[in-house]
N, CA, C and O of each residue as an XYZ file, in Angstrom:
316
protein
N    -137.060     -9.480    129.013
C    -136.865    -10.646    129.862
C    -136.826    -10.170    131.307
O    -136.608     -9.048    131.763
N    -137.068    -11.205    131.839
C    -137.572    -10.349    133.262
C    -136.414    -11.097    134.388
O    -135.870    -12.178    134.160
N    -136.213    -10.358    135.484
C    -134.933    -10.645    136.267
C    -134.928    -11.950    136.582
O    -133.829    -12.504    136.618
N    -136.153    -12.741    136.881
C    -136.156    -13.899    137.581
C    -135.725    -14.858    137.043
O    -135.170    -15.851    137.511
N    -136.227    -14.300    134.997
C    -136.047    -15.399    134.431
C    -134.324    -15.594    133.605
O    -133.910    -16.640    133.107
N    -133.641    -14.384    133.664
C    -132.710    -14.175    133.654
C    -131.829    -14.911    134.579
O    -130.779    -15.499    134.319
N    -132.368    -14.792    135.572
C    -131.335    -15.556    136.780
C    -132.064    -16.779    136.967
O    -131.734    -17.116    138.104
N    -132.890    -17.675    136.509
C    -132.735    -18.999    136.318
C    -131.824    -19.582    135.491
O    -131.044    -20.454    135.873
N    -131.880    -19.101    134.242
C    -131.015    -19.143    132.765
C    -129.419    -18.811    133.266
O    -128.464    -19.232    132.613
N    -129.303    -18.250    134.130
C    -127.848    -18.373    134.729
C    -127.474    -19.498    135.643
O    -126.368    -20.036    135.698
N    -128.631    -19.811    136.420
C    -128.265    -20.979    137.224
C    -127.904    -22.151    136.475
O    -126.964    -22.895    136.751
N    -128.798    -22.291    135.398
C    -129.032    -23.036    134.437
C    -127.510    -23.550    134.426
O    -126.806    -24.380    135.002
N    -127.405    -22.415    133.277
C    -125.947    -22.335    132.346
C    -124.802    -22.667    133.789
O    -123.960    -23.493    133.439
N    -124.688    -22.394    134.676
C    -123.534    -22.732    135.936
C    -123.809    -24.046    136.050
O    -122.785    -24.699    136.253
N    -124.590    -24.553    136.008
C    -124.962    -25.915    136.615
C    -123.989    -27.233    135.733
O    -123.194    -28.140    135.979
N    -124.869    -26.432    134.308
C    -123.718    -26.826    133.105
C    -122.736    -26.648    133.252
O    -122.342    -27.343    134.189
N    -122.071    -26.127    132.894
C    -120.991    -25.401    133.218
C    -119.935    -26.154    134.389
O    -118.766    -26.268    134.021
N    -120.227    -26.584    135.540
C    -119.820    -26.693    136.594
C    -119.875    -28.717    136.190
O    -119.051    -29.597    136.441
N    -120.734    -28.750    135.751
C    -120.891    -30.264    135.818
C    -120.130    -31.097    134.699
O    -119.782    -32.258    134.914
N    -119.906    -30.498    133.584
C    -119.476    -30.012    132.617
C    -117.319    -30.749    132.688
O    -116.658    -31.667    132.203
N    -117.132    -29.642    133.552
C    -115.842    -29.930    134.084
C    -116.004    -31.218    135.040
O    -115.110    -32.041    135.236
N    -116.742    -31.238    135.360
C    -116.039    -32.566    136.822
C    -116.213    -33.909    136.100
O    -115.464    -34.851    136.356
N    -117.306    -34.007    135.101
C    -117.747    -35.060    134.215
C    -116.136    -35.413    133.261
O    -115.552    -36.453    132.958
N    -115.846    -33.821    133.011
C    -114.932    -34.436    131.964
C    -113.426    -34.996    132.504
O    -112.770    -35.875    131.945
N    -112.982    -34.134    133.950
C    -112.267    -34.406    134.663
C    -112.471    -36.575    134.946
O    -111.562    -37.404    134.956
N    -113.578    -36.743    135.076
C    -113.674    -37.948    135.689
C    -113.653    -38.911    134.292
O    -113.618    -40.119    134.528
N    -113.667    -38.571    133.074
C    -113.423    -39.070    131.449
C    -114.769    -39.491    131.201
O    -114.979    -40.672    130.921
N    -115.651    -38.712    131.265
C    -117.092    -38.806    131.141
C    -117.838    -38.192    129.593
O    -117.387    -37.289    128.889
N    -118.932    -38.896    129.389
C    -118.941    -37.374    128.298
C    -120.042    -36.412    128.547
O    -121.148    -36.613    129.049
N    -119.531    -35.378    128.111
C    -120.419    -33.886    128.817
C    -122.093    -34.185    128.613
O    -122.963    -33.655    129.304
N    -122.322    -35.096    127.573
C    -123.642    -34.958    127.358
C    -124.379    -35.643    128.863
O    -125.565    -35.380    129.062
N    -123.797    -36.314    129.648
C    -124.338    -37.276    131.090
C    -124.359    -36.028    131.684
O    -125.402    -35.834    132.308
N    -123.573    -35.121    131.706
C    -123.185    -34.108    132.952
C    -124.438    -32.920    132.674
O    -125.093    -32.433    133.596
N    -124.683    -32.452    130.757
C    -125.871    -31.817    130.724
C    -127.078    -32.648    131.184
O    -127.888    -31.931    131.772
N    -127.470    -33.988    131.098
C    -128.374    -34.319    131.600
C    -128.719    -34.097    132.990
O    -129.654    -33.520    133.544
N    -127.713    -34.711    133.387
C    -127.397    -34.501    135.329
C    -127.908    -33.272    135.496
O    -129.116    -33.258    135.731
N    -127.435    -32.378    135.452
C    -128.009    -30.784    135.550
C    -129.354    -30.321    135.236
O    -129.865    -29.441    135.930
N    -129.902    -30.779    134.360
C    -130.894    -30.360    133.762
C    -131.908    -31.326    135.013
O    -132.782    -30.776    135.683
N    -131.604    -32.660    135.117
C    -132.641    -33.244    136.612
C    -132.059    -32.372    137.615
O    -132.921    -31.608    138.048
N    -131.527    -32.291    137.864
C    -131.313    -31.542    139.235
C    -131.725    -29.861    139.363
O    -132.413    -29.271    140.196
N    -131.180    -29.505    138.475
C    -131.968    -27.921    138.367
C    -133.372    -27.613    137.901
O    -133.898    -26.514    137.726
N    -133.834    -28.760    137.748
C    -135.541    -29.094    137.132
C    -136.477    -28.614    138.524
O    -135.958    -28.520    139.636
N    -137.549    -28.406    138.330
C    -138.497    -28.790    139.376
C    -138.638    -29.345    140.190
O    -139.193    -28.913    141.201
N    -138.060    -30.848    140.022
C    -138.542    -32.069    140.587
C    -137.143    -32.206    141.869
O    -137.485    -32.827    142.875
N    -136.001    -31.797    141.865
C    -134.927    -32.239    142.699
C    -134.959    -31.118    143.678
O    -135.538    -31.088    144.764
N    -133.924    -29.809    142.862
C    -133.534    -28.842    143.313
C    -134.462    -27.623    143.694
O    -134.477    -26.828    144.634
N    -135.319    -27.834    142.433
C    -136.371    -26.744    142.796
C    -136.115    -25.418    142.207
O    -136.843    -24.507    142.601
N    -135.090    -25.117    141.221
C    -134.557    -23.366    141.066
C    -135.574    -23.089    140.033
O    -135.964    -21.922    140.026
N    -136.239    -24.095    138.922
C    -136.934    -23.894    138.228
C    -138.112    -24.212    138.617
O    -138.495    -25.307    139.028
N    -139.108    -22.563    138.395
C    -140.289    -22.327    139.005
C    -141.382    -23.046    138.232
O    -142.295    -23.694    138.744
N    -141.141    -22.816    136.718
C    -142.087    -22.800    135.492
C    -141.600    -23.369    134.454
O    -141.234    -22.642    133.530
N    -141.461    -24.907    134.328
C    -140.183    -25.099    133.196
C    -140.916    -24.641    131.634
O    -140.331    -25.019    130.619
N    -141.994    -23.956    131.518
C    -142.677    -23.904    130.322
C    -142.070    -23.028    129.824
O    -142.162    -22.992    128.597
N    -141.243    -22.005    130.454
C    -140.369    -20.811    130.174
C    -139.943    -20.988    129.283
O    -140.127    -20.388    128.224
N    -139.035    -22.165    129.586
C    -137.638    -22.667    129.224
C    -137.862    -23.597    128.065
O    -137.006    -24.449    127.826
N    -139.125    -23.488    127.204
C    -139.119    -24.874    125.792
C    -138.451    -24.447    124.871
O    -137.960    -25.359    124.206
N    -138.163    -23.261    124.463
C    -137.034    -22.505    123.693
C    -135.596    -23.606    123.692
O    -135.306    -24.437    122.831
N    -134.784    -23.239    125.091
C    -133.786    -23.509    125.366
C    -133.846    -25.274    125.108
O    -133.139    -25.982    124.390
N    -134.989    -25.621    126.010
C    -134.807    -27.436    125.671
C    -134.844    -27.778    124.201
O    -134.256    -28.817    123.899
N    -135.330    -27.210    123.389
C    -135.617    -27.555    121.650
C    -134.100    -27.521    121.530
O    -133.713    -28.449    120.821
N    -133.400    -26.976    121.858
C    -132.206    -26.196    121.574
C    -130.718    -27.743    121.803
O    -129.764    -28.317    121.278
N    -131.769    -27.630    123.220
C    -130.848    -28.842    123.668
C    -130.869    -29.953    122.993
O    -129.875    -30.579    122.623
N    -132.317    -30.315    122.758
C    -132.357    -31.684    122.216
C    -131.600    -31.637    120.343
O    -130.972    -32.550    119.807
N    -132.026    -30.001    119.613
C    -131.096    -29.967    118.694
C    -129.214    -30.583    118.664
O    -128.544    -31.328    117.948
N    -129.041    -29.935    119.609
C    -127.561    -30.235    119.850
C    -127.342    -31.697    120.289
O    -126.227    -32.157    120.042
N    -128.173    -32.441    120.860
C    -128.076    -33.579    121.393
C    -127.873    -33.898    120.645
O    -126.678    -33.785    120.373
N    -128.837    -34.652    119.493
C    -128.570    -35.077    118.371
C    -127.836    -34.973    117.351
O    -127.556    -35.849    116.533
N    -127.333    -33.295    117.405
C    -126.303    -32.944    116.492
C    -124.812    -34.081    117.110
O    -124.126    -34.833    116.417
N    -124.717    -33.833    118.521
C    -123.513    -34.628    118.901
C    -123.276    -36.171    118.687
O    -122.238    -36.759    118.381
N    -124.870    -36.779    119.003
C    -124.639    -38.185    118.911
C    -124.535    -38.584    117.570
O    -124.227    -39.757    117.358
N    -124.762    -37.728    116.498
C    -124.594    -37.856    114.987
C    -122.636    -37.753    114.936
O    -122.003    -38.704    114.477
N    -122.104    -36.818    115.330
C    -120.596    -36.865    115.348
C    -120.285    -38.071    115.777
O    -119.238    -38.218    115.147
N    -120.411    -39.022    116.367
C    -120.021    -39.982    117.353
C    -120.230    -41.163    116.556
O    -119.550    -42.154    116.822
N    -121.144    -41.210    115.537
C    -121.594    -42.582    114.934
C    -120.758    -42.716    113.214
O    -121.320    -42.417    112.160
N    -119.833    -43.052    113.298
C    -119.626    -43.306    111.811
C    -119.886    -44.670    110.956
O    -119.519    -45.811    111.238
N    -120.654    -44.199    109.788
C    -120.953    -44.874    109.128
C    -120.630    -45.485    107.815
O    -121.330    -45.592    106.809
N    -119.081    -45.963    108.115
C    -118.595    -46.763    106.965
C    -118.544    -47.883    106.664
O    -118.143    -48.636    107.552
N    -118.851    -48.405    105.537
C    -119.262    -49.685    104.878
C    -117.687    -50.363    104.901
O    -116.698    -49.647    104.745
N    -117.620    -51.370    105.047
C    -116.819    -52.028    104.647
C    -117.097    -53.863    103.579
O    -116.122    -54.503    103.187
């Protein structure tokens, strides 16, 4: 892995990380705050990401977990 792309994947993860807390501080749920981050550290806002093609690994990853969470959240009992 090469330095640059190493230190995107850190910005990344801080961005999270950072947004993470203030979301939850404000009674939010983290999944708005990973979104938030992910536009803003994208291409299109901030600019830190050069090549997001790098990064389809990590997004598969995300959207895994996405769904893993919004599955916790939905219960499905009959009454």
């Amino acid at each position: 892995m090469s330095e640059e792309l190493f230190q995107q994947y850190l910005i990344i993860l801080t961005f999270s990380l950072i947004g993470a807390v203030i979301f939850r501080r404000l009674g939010m749920a983290t999944i708005v705050a990973y979104m938030a981050s992910g536009v803003l550290v994208g291409p299109h806002i901030l600019g830190f990401i050069d090549n997001p093609q790098q990064f389809t690994l990590l997004a598969e990853f995300g959207v895994v977990f996405l769904l893993f969470n919004l599955g916790l959240e939905f219960n499905l009992k009959k009454k």
